[in-house]
Structure formats: C-alpha cells, structure tokens
C-alpha positions in Angstrom: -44.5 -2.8 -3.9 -44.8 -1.7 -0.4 -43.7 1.1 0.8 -41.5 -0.3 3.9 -40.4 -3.8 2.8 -37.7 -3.9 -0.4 -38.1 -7.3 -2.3 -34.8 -7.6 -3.8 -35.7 -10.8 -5.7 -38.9 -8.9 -7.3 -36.9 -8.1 -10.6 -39.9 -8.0 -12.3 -40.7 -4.1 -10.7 -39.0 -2.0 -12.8 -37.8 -0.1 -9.3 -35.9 -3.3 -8.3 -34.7 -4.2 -11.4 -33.3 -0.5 -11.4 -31.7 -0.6 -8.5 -29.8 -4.7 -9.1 -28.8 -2.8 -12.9 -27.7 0.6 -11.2 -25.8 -1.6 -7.7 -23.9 -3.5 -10.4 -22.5 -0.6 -12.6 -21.3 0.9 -9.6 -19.7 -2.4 -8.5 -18.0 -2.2 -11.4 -16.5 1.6 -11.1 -14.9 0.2 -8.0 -13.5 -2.9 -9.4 -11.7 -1.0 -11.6 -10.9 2.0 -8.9 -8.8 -0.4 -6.9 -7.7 -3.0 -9.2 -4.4 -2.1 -8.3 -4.5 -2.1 -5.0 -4.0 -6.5 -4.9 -1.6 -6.5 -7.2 0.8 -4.4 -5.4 4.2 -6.4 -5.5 3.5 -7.4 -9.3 3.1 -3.9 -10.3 5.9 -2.2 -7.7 8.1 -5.3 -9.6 7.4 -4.5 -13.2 8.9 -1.2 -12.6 11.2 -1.5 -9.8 9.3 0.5 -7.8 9.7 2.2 -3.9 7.2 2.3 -1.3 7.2 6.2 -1.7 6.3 5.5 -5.2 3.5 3.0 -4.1 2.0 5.2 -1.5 2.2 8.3 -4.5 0.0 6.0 -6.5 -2.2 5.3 -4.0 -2.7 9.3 -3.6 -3.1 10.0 -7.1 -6.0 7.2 -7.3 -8.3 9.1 -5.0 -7.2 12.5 -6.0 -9.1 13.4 -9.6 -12.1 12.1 -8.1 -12.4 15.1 -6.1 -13.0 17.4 -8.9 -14.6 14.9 -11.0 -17.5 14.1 -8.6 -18.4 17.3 -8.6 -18.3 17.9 -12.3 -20.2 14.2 -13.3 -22.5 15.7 -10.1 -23.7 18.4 -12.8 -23.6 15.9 -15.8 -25.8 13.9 -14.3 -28.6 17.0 -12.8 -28.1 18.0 -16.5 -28.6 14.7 -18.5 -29.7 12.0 -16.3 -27.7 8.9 -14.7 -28.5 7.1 -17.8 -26.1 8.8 -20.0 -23.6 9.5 -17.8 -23.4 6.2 -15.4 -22.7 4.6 -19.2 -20.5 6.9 -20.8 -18.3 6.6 -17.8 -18.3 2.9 -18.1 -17.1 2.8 -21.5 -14.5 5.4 -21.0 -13.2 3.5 -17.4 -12.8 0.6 -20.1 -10.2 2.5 -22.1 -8.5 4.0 -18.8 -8.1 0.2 -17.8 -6.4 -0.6 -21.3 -4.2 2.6 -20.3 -3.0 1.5 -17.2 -2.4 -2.0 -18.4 -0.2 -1.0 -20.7 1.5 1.4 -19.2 5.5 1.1 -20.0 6.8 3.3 -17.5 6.1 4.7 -13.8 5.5 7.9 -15.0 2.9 6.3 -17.7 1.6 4.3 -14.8 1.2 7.3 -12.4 -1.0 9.6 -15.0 -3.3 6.5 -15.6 -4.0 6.4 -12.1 -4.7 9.6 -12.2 -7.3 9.7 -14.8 -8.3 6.6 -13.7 -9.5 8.7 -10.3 -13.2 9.9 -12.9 -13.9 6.3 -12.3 -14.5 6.8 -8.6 -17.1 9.4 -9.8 -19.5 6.6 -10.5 -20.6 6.5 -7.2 -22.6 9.9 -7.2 -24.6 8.9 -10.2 -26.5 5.9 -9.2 -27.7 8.2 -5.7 -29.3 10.2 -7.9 -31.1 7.5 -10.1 -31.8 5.6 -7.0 -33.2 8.6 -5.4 -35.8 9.0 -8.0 -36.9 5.6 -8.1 -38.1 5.1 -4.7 -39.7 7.1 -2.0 -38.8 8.7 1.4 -39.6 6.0 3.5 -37.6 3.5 1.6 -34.8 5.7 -0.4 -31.8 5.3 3.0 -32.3 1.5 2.4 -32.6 1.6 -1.2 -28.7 4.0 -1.7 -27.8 1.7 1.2 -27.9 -1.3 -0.8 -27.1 0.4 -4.0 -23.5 2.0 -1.9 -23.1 -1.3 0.1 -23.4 -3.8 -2.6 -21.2 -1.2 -4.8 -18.5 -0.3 -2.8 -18.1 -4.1 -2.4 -16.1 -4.3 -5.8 -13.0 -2.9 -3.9 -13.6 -6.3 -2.1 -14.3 -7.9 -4.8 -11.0 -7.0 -6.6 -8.8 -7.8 -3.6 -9.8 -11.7 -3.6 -10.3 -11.8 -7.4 -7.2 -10.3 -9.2 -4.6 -12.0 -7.4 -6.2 -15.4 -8.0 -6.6 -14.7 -11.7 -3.4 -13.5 -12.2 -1.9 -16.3 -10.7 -4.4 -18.7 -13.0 -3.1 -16.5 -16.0 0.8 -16.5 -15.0 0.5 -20.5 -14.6 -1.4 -21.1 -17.8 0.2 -19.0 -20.3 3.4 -18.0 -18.2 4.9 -14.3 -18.4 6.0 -12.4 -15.6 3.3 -9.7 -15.8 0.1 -11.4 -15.9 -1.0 -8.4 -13.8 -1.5 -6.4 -16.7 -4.2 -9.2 -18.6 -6.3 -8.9 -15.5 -6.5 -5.2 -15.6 -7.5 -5.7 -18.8 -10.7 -7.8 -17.9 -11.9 -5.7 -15.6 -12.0 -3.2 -18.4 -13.5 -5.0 -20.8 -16.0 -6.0 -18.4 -17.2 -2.8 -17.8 -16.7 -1.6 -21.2 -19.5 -4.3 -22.4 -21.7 -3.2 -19.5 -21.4 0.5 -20.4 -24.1 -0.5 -23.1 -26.1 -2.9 -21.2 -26.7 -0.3 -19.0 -27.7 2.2 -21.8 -29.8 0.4 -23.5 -31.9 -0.9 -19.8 -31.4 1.3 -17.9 -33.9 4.2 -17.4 -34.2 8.2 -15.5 -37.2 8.1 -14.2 -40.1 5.7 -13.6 -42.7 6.0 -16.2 -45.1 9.3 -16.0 -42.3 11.0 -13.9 -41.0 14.6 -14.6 -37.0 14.5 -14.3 -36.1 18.1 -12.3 -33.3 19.6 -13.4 -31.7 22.8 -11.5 -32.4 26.1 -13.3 -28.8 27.1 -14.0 -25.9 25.1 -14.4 -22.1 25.6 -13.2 -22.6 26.0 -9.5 -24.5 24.8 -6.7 -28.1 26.9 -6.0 -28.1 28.3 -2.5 -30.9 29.8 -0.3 -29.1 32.6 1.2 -25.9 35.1 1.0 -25.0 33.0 4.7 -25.3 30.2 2.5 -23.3 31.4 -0.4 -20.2 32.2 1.9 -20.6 29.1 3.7 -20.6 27.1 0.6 -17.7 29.4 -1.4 -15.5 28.2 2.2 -16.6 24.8 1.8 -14.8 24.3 -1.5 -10.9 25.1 -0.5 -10.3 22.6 0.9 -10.5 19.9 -2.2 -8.5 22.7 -3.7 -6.1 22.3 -0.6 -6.3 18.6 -1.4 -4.9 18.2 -4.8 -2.4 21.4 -4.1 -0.6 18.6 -1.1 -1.2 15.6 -3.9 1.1 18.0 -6.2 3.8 19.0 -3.4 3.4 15.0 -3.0 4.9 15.0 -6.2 7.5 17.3 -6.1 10.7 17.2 -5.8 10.2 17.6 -2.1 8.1 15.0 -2.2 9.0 11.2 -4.4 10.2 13.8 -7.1 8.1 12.8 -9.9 7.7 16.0 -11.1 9.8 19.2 -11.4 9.6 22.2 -9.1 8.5 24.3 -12.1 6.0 21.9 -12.9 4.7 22.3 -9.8 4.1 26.0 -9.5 2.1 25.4 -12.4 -0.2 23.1 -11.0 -0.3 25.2 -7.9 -1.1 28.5 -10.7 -3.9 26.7 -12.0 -5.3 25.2 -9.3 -5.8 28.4 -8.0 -7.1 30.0 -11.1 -10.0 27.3 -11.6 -10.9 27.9 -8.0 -11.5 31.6 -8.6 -13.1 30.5 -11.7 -15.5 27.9 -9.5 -16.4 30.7 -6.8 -17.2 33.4 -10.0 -19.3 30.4 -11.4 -21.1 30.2 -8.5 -21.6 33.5 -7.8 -23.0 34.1 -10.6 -25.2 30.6 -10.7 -27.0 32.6 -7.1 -26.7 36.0 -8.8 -30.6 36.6 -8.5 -30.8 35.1 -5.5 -28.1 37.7 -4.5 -30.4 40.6 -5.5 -34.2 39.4 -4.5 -33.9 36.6 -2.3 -35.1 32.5 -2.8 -38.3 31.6 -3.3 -39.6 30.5 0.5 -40.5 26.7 -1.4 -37.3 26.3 -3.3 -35.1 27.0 0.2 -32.9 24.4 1.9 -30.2 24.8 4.2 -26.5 24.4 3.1 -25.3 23.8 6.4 -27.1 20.3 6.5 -24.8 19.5 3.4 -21.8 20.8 4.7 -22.5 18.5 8.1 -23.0 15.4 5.4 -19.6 16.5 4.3 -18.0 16.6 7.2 -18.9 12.9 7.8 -18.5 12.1 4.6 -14.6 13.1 5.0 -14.4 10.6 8.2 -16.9 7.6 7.1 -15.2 7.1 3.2 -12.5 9.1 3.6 -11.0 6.8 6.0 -12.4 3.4 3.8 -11.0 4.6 0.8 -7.6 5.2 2.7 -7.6 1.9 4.1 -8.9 -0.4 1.3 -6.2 1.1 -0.7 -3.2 0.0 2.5 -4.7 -2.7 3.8 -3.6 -5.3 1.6 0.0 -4.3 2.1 -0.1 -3.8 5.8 -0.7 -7.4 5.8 2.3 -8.2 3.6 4.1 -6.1 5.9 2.7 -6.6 9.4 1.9 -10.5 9.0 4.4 -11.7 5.6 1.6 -13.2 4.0 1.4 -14.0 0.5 -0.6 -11.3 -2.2 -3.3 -13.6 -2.2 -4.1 -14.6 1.8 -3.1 -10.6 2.2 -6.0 -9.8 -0.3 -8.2 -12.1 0.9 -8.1 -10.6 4.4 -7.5 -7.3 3.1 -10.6 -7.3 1.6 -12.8 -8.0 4.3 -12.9 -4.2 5.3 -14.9 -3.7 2.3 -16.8 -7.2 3.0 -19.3 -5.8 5.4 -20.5 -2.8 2.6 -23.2 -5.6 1.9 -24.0 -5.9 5.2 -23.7 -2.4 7.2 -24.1 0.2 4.7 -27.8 -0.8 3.8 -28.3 -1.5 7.5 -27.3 1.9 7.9 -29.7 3.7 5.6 -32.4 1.7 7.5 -31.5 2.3 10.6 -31.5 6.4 9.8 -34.9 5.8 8.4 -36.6 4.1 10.8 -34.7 5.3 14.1 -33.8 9.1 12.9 -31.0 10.6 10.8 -29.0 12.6 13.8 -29.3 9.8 16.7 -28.3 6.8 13.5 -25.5 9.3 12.9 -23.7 9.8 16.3 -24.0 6.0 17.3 -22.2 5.4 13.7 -19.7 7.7 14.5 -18.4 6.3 18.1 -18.4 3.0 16.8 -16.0 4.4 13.8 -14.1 6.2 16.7 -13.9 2.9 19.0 -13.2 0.7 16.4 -10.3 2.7 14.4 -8.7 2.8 17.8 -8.4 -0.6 18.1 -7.0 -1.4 15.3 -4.4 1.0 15.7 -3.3 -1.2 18.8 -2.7 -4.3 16.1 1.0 -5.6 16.4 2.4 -8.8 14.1 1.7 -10.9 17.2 -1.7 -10.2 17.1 -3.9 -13.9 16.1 -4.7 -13.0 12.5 -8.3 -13.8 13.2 -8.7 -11.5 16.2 -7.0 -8.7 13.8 -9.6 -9.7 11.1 -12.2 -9.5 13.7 -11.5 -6.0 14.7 -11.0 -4.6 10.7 -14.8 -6.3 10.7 -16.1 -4.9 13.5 -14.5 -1.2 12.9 -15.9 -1.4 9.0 -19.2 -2.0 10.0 -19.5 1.1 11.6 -17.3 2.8 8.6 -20.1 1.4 6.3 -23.0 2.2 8.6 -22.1 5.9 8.8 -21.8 6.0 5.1 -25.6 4.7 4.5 -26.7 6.9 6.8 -24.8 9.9 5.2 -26.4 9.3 1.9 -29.9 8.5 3.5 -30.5 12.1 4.1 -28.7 13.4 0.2 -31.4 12.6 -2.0 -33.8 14.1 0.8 -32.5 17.6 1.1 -33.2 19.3 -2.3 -33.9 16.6 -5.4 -33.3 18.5 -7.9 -30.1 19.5 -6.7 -29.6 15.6 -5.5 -26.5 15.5 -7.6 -24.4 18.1 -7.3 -25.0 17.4 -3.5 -23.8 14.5 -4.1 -20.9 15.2 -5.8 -20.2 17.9 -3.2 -20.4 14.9 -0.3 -19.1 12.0 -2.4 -15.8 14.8 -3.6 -15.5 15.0 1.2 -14.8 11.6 1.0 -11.8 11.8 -1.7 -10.5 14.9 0.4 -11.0 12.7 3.2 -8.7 10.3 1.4 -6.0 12.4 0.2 -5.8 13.5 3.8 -5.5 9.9 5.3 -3.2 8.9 2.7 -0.8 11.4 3.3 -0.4 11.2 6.5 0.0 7.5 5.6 3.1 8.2 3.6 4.4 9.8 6.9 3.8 7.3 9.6 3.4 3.7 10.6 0.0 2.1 10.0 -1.0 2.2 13.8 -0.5 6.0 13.6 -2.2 6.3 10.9 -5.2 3.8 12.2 -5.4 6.1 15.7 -5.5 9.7 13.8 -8.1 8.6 12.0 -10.0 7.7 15.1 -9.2 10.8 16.3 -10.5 12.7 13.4 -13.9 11.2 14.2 -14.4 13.7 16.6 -15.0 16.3 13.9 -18.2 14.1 12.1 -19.4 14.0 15.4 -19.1 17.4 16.4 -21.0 18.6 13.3 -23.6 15.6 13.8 -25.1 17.7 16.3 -26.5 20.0 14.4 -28.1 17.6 12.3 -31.7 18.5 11.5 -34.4 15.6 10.3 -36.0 16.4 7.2 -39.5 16.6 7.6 -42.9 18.2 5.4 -42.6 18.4 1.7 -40.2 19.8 -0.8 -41.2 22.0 -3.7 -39.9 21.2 -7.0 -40.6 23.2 -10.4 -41.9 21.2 -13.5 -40.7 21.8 -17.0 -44.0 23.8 -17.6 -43.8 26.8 -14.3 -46.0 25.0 -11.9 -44.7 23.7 -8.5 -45.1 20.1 -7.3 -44.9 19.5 -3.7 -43.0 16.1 -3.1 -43.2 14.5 0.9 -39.7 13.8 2.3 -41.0 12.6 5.3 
C-alpha cells in the first residue's frame, strides 16, 4: 500500500480491513452513547419527566466518560485495543438492557451514567489505528476512523425514531422506545466478539510498547509534572458541578448529604490520582528522563485545550439539537432527528479531511484555520430564530460542524505522534477535555436559551486558539524501548 494514498476498498490489507473493523466498533459506542438523545419526548413521557430532568440526563451522559477515558486510556497501553475495544462492547450491551428497562427516573438517571464508559470507546481505536499505519498517513487514517465513528450519534438520531415508530405500529405499546434501545445493545453485544476474534494489536512482526509503569501518565520533567498534576482539576471540577447539578440546589435528585459525599470522594481520588502520579515519575523526579524517551506535556495540554472546544461543544450539541428543533421549529421527533442529526453528518466528511489537511499542510496552521471557522460558524448559529427557512438553519449547523469535525481530526492527527507508547493514556487525557468540554456546555445549557448557549461557545473558541499558538510540528524520530532493553527509533515525520 502506499504510503500517501488510503484505499479504503482494499479490505484485503490487513491495515484497511483494521481500520473498516476498528471505524465500525466505534460507530457502535456512539450509537449507543446517544441513543437517547431521539427519543426524547418518548422517554421524558414514560416518566413524566421536566426539562430540568432532561437536560440532567443529558449531563450525566457525558460525565463518567471523563474518568473513564482516562482509565480505559491505561487498559488499553496495558492490554491492547483488542481486549478492551471488545470487552467494552459486550459490557455497553448490558448497560443498553439497563437503561431499557429502567422503571423509574432515578433507575434511568444511574444508567445514563454508567452508560457514560461507552463514550470511552473512542480512545481505543486511536491507539490501534495509530499502530497500524505510519506518520504520513496516521491524521487521515484516525480521521476516518473518528469521522466515520462519531457518525453513529447521526446515525441514531435518524434511525431510532423511525424504528420505534415501525415497532409502536406493528406490535402497538406505548413505549416502543425501550425495544429499540434494546437493539442497539444487542448489536453491539454480538459485535463485541466479532471484533475479538478479527481484530488484531499490531500488524504482524510488530513489538506492541507498553509504558514502563502503570497508574499515571510518564512525564519528561518536574515543569512537566506540575503542569500535568494542574491539568487534571478541572475534570475533577467537572463532575463536582454534575453533582451540585444534582442536588437539591440543582433538579434535586439527590440529597444534600449525598452530595457532600460525592464532593468527599471526589476529592479523595484526586489526591489519590496526583500520589499515583507522583509516584509513576518518582525516578524521573530523582535522576532526570532519558534525553530519547522526552516529550513535551505542554503539546498535550494544547490538544486538550482544543479538545475541550472542538468535541466539547459537538457532544453538547448532538445531545440538544434534536430538541431545539422541537422547540424552535415544532417539528415532529422524527423530521427533528433527521435534521438534528446532520451536525454529526459531516464527521464522514470533515473529520478525515481534517487529519489530511494537518498532514499535508502542517499541524499548527490546520489548527488555527479550524478554529475561526468553529468561532464563525457557532456565532451564526446563535443568530437562528423560528423564522429562520429551516434549510438556511440546516445550512449553517452544516457549515459550523464541518469545522467542529475538522478541528477534531486535526487534534487527534498529532496524539498518536507525540509519544506511542504513551498514545493512550494521551488519549484518554485529550478524549476525557472533550467530556469536560461537555459538562461545561451543558451546563450552561440548563441556564440559558440555545442562542446563548450557541454564542458562548463561539466565544470559548478563543481559548483553542490561543493555545494553538504554541503548537509545535512534530518532526525527527521517537525512541521507543522493546520488550528486550534495546531502543528502536520510529520516524514521526
């Protein structure tokens, strides 16, 4: 295969077959992640629900994945995607059956919350994709693989509603909603062993890396150690608003006491994280890194940032945008899904375009133009109003995704290229930014209008590009350990 053109209809390479198997467990994950999100007035229906209550729910989706990208980030260093990406799947088959079945709000609310370790798919298949092709092509390869994946949140809002509808008029009920969370589960459930039994770590004669220690990310430096210990509050911050969200302050779901529990333990796992690390760098601490095992945290942090911005922000709105067009425009579940899913629509599109454009035209320079167009085109849809031509609003959710999308290939372009060994936990680290990211938006969703909410987003973009400044290209070779001592040097660029 060459090493600048992609043939995706080559399945016999086992790189493309990898990435079309990898693509479509991740399409999956995301399916399920936001097979809610259509089936809003069914669900808020079945248990009489409020809008507070519905804009809870939507937190709660978003919110476990912050922690749990990071943890299936180690996993998956540890014991390869393969394991992990199917483990997951079977398990998000049984969190489906959980939500489906739930009997009550409170039921309904802790299944979307443990159904948040499904949105941790997403940092597995980086790293399997990241060792399957090289430098030159890798941004276009986890474009496609991101693009094509994130499209099951599309895929779910034109689907579901449809189905449901097929089920409620075939067999009748008044909760059909529940029989077509169930397929999505099953679905993935079957797949979960597909994927074990094809899918593979490495290609053949490769040497899986694994990071020496386990528990923490490795930095380079005691500059680096700080910067990274700072760089963890906030998704501690995060999931301390998700439980004031909860409180009685908040739609009261769960007591005050309650909640100075969670607030307890969240701050005891985050001293318990920062001692982890510490003691992860703890010779590094004493003697210094190794001049061919150094990277530069910042770089990550910048990733991040963006991160926060580029999915933060998609996650937010896939999860409203169905309902704002209930709301704004009194469409039926089904038109509203269909438009509402045309946000995610152009993840087939931009995001692989994105990861080619950073790799042929340069990470930093991809990066700001990505970033004005997310500015320019969140703005403008913060100026929608229920006279607004439908199409004209459906052309501005298109044209402000596609720069969404773009920034997020170009984002995880540069991951796998920074340290591969360490490709993901970094992950996790950026992929957890874009749950923060989401947890913020929401929240300040639950306080304001949707064009409010549309413009601060814009206006956030002003921190990803800020920080894309300082984007450096990675260049030369990396140095990475093999099981036996010696060093391999591996070209990035």
């Amino acid at each position: 295969m060459s090493r600048k053109v992609i043939n995706l209809r080559k399945l016999s390479d086992p790189r493309i077959f990898t990435l079309h198997i990898t693509w479509f467990a991740f399409f999956l994950t995301f399916v399920m992640w936001f097979n809610h999100a259509p089936l809003r007035d069914a669900i808020m229906a079945t248990f009489e629900m409020s809008k507070a209550q519905w804009k809870a729910l939507l937190i709660l989706n978003v919110a476990m994945t912050i922690p749990a990208r990071i943890v299936i980030g180690m996993l998956v260093d540890k014991f390869g995607p393969r394991h992990i990406f199917s483990g997951l799947l079977i398990a998000a088959g049984g969190l489906c059956t959980f939500f489906a079945y739930s009997s009550s709000y409170e039921m309904l609310a802790l299944a979307r919350l443990m159904m948040g370790f499904i949105g941790a798919g997403f940092v597995i298949g980086i790293r399997m994709i990241g060792e399957w092709f090289p430098a030159k092509q890798v941004g276009l390869a986890e474009g496609i693989y991101g693009g094509w994946g994130n499209f099951g949140s599309a895929a779910s809002a034109w689907a579901l509603p449809g189905l449901t509808w097929g089920i409620a008029h075939f067999f009748g009920g008044d909760e059909a909603w529940r029989y077509s969370i169930l397929a999505t589960g099953a679905l993935a459930f079957c797949y979960g062993f597909f994927f074990f039994k094809k899918a593979r770590n490495t290609p053949k004669g490769s040497t899986y890396f694994k990071p020496k220690k386990n528990g923490g990310l490795e930095v380079s430096s005691k500059g680096d150690l700080y910067f990274l210990l700072c760089m963890n509050v906030p998704m501690y911050a995060c999931l301390a608003v998700l439980a004031w969200k909860l409180s009685p302050t908040g739609v009261d779901l769960i007591s005050q006491g309650a909640t100075k529990l969670i607030y307890l333990s969240l701050a005891a796992l985050f001293l318990i994280q920062m001692l982890q690390i510490i003691v992860v760098n703890k010779a590094m601490l004493k003697n210094g890194t190794d001049e061919t095992q150094r990277y530069k945290f910042c770089q990550v942090a910048i990733l991040e940032i963006n991160y926060f911005v580029t999915f933060g922000s998609e996650l937010a709105v896939v999860s409203m945008l169905p309902g704002f067009f209930i709301d704004t425009f009194g469409l039926d579940p089904f038109m509203a899904g269909l438009f509402g899913g045309g946000f995610a629509l152009m993840n087939l599109v931009a995001r692989p375009l994105g990861g080619l454009v950073s790799d042929k035209f340069g990470r930093r320079k991809s990066m700001l133009i990505f970033i004005c167009g997310l500015a320019v085109g969140y703005s403008l849809m913060g100026q929608v109003q229920s006279n607004w031509p439908i199409g004209l609003v459906v052309a501005a959710i298109m044209l402000c995704s596609f720069f969404v999308q773009s920034g997020e290939g170009a984002v995880f372009a540069i991951v796998p290229l920074i340290k591969r060994r360490l490709s993901g936990q970094i992950a996790g680290m950026v992929g957890a930014y874009g749950n923060v990211g989401a947890v913020t938006f929401l929240t300040i969703y639950s306080f304001v209008d949707a064009q409010t909410f549309f413009m601060v987003i814009g206006g956030s973009s002003v921190l990803a590009f800020g920080a894309s400044f300082f984007l450096e290209e990675p260049t030369g070779h990396t140095a990475e350990i093999l099981p036996d001592g010696t060093v391999q040097m591996i070209k990035v660029a």
